[in-house]
N, C-alpha and C positions, 0 to 999 in steps of 0.2 A: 304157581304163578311167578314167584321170587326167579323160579329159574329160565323162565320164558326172557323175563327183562333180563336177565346176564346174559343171555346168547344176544338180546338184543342190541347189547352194550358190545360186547364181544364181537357182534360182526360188524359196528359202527366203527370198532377200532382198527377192525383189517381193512375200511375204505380209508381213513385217516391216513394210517401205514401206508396205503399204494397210493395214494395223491402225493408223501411225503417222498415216498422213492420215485414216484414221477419228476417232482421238480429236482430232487438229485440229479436224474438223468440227463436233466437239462438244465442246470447251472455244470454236472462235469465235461456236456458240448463245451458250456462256455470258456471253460477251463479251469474250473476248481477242482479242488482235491479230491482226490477220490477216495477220500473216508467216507464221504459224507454218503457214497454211492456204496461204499459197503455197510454203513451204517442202518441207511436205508433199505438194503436187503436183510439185515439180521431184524430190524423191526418187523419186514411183512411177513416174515418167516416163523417168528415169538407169535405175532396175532395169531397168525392161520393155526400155528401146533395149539394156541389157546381155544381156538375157537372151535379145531375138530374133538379136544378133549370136554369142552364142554355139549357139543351134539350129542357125542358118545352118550354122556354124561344121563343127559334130558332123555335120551328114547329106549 
């Protein structure tokens, strides 16, 4: 069960990470940095590799 709610948490935190790169993408329209847009790609990229290693994991 413990490990049903880590995936659960885990895939909670890959919608986090893509709403988090979403407004990057749209505050560097507006003209900010564009760290923040590569920041925001290293975070959806951390969830996802966390989140297929714990799928793996669970089946």
């Amino acid at each position: 069960m413990t490990k049903h709610i880590s995936t659960l948490i885990l895939a909670l935190g890959v919608l986090v990470s893509v709403s988090l790169l979403a407004m990057a993408v749209r505050d560097y329209h507006s003209g900010a940095s564009p760290l923040w847009l590569l920041a925001g790609t290293a975070l959806v990229l951390i969830a996802a590799y966390a989140l297929v290693r714990d799928l793996r994991r669970t089946t």
